[in-house]
C-alpha positions in Angstrom: 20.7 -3.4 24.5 18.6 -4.7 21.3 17.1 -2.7 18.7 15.0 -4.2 16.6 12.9 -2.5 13.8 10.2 -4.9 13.6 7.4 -2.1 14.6 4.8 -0.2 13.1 3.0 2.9 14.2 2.0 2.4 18.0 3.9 -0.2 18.3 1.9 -2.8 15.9 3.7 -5.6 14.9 1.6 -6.2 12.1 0.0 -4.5 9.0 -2.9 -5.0 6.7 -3.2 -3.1 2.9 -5.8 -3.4 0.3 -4.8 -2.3 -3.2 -7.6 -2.3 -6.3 -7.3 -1.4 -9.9 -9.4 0.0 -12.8 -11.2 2.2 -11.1 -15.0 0.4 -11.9 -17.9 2.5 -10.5 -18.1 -1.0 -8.1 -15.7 0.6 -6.0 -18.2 2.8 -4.8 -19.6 -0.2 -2.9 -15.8 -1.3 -1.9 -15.3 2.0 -0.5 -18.4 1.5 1.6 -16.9 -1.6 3.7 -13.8 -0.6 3.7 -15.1 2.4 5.9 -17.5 0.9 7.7 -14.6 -1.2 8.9 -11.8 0.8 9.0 -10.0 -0.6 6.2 -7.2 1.2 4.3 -7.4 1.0 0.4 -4.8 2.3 -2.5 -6.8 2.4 -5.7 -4.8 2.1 -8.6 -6.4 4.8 -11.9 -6.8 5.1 -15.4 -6.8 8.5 -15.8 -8.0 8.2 -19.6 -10.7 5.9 -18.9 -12.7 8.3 -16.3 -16.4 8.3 -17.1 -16.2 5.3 -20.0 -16.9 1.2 -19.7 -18.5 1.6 -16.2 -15.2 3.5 -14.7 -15.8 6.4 -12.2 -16.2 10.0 -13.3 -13.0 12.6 -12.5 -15.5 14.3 -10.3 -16.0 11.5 -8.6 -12.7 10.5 -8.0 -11.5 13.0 -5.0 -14.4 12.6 -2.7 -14.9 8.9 -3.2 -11.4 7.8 -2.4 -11.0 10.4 0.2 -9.1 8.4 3.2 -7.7 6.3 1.2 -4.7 6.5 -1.8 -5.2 7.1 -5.4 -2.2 5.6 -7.1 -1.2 5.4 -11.0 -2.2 2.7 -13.4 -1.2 4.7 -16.2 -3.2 6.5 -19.0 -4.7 3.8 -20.9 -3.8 0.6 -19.8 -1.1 -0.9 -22.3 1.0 -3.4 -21.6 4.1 -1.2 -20.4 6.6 -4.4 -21.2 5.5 -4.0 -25.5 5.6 -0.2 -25.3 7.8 2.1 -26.5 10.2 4.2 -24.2 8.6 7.5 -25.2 5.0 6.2 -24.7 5.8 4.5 -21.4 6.6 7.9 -20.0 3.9 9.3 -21.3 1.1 6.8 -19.5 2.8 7.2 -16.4 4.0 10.8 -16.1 0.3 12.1 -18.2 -1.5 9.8 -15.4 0.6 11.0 -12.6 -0.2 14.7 -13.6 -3.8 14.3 -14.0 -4.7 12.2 -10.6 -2.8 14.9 -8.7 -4.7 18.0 -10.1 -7.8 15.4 -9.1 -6.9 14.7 -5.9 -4.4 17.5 -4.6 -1.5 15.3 -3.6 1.9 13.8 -5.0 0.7 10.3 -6.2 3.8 8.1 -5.8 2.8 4.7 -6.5 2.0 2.3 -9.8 0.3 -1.1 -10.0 1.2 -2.5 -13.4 -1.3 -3.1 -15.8 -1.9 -6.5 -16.6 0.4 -6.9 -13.5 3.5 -7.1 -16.6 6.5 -5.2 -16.5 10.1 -5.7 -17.8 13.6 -4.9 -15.6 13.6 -1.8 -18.5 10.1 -0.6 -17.5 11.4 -0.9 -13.9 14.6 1.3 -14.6 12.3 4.0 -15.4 10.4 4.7 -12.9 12.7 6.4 -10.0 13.1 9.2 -12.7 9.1 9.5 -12.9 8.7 10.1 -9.1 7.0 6.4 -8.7 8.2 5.2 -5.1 6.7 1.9 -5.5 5.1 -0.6 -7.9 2.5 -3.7 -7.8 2.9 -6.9 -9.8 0.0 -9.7 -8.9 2.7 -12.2 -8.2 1.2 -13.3 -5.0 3.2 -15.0 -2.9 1.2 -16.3 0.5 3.5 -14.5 2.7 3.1 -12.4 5.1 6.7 -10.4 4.1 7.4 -6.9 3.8 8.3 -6.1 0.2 12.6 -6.8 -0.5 11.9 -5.1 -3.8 9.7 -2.2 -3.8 9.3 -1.8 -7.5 8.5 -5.4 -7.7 5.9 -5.1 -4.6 4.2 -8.8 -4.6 1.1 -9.6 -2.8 0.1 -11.9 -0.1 -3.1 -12.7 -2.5 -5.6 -12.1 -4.6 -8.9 -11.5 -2.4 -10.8 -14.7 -3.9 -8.1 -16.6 -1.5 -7.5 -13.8 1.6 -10.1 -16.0 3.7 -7.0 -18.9 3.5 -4.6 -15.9 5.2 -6.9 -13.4 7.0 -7.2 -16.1 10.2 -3.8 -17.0 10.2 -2.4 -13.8 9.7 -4.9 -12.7 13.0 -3.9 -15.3 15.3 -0.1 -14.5 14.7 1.8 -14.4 17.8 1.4 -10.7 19.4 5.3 -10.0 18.7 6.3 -12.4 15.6 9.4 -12.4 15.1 9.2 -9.7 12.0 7.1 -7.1 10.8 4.2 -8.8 9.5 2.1 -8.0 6.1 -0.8 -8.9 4.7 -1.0 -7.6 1.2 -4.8 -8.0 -1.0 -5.1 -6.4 -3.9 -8.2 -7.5 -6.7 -10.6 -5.5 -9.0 -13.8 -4.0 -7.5 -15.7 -5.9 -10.5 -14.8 -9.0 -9.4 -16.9 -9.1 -6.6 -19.7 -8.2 -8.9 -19.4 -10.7 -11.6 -18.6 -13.6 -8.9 -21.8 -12.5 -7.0 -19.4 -12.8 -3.4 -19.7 -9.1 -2.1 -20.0 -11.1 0.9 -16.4 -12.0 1.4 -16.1 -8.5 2.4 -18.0 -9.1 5.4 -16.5 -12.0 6.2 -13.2 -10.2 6.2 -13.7 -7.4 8.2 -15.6 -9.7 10.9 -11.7 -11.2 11.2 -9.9 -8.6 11.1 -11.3 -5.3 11.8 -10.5 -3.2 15.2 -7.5 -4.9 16.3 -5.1 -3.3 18.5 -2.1 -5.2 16.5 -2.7 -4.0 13.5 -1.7 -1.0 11.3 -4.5 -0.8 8.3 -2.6 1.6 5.7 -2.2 2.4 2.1 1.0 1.3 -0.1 2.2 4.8 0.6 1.7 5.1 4.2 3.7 1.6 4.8 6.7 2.7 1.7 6.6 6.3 4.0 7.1 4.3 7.5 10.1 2.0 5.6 11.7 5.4 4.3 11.6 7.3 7.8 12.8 4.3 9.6 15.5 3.3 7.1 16.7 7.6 7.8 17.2 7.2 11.8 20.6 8.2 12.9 22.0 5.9 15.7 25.4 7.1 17.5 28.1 4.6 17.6 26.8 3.4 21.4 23.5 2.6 19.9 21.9 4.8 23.1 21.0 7.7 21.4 18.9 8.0 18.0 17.8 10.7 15.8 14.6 11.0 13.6 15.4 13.4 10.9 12.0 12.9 9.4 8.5 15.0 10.3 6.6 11.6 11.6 7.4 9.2 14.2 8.3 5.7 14.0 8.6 3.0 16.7 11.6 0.4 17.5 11.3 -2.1 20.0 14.1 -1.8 22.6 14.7 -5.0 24.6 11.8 -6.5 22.9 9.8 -3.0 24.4 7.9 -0.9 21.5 9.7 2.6 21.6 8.0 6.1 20.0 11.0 7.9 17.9 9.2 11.4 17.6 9.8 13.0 14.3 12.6 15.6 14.5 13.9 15.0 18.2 16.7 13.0 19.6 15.9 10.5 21.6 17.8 8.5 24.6 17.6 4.9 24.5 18.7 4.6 28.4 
């Protein structure tokens, strides 16, 4: 018997996130196409910016993003890697705090700003209750992340039309759990006047049955659960401590672990 963990929820082999920063009232538009084709966004806040330089209200910011994941970009914006100990804490805890009385749920994740960071910054932020962090070190891959405090993208979305047909026309079972990481600013699309490459996007790769489209948190919440799965020594009988369900495939066949039961692998 083989067990692979190489699948996503119902058995997708593959995954698609989006993940935007800065928080410029032009993701009111981005919200718009990302729902009208059931794309999953994380959108990465300045909680001390809210209402200033063309960047959504805090009233705005619960309802507009609802669906989707509001994630930490810290207070202000500084480069993390130039700032003091003390003051890092400060822009991520202060931003943490603020987006969850917003939104009403533990925010876990951080892009950093600028996309710098230092190993020291890095150090710090398991103690803060950050799960995951962005860089914009794309890398053209479709991997899942080896690091997730240094979480690298596939691309920037001025080249996902190199990426979106390839990573569509993958094999129906590649041989690993395939993602497709975008992340950009909301702005861009304005000032580049190509609002248009949304649509040409989701015309690739909306509504497929192989795909997972999730937030950073939803895929670092699948790795955690299937990283806790209990196997017995035999390897025919698995446990899923956790509340949601993962799949395996078994024999290269995609297998539902419900949350909290034992199952028998036969």
């Amino acid at each position: 018997m083989q067990i692979q963990y190489d699948c996503f929820p119902g058995g997708a082999h593959k995954a698609l996130t989006l993940s935007y920063d800065d928080g410029k009232v032009y993701d009111k538009r981005l919200v718009e196409k990302f729902n009208e084709y059931g794309l999953k966004g994380t959108f990465h806040l300045n909680s001390g910016k809210f209402g200033t330089d063309e960047v959504v209200s805090s009233s705005e910011v619960a309802v507009l993003y609802a669906g989707h994941e509001v994630s930490c970009h810290t207070v202000h914006h500084p480069f993390l890697e130039q700032t003091p100990t003390e003051q890092i804490v400060q822009e991520i805890i202060e931003d943490r705090i603020r987006l969850e009385n917003i939104v009403g749920y533990p925010v876990r994740g951080l892009s950093y700003p600028f996309g710098t960071y230092s190993d020291q910054v890095v150090s710090f932020l398991t103690a803060m209750g950050i799960e995951y962090a962005r860089t914009i070190e794309s890398h053209g891959r479709f991997d899942m992340p080896k690091d997730l405090f240094r979480w690298h993208p596939t691309c920037h979305h001025n080249k996902v039309m190199e990426y979106a047909s390839q990573f569509v026309a993958l094999e129906e079972r590649p041989s690993h759990m395939a993602l497709l990481y975008v992340w950009g600013h909301s702005y861009e699309f304005e000032d580049e006047g190509n609002w248009d490459l949304l649509d040409r996007l989701g015309e690739i790769v909306a509504g497929k049955q192989d795909i997972w489209y999730a937030t950073n948190t939803e895929i670092v919440s699948y790795v955690q659960a299937l990283k806790r799965l209990r196997l017995s020594a035999d390897c025919r009988m698995v446990h899923n401590p956790t509340a949601q369900s993962v799949w395996v495939s078994v024999n290269g066949v995609p297998i539902e672990l419900t949350g909290g039961k034992l199952t028998s692998l036969g």
